[in-house]
N, C-alpha and C positions, 0 to 999 in steps of 0.2 A: 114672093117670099124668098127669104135669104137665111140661112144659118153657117155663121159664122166660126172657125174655133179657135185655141194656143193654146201652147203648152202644155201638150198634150203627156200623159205620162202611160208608157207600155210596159206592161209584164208578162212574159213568157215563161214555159216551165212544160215542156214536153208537149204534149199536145192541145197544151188546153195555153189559153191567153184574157188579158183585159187589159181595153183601154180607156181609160179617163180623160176627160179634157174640158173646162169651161169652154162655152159659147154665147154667141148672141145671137137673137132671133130678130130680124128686121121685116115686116110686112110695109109694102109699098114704101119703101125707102126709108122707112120711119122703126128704132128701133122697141121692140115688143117684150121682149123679155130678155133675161139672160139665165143660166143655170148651167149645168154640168150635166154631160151626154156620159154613160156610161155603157160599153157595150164588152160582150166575153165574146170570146172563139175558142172553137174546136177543128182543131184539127182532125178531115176523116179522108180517106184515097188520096193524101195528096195536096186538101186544098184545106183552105183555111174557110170556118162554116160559122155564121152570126148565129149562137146560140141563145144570148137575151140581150135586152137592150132597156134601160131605164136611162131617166133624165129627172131634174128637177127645173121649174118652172119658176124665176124669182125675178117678179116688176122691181125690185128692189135695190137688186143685187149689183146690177152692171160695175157701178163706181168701183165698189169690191174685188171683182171678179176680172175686172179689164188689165190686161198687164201693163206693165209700166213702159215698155217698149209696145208701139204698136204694128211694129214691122214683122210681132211673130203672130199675126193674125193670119189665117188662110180660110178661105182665098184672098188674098190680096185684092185692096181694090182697084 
């Protein structure tokens, strides 16, 4: 299993953050879905802390969702 992401977008604002970024999900080389990872942080002593984390799941989506360059895909393959 492989998940993939780009263009990714961050927001900060004191101690609290979220970042967004479409992905693609590939099981055995073969691609499975694509949808957008969302995850927040908190910042607590220091560090930066996964406070939630949602996604959506869409067999659908990829053509959509894929950027037009695919060199901002990470990890690269």
């Amino acid at each position: 299993m492989r998940e993939r992401y780009w263009s990714p977008t961050v927001l900060v604002r004191g101690p609290m953050a979220v970042v967004w970024a479409p992905y693609e999900f590939r099981d055995d080389g073969k691609v499975s879905h694509c949808g957008v990872d969302m995850f927040s942080f908190i910042k607590r002593d220091g560090a930066w802390r996964v406070a939630n984390m949602m996604w959506t799941v869409e067999p659908k989506a990829c053509a959509q969702l894929m950027p037009a360059d695919t060199a901002a895909i990470r990890p690269a393959d």
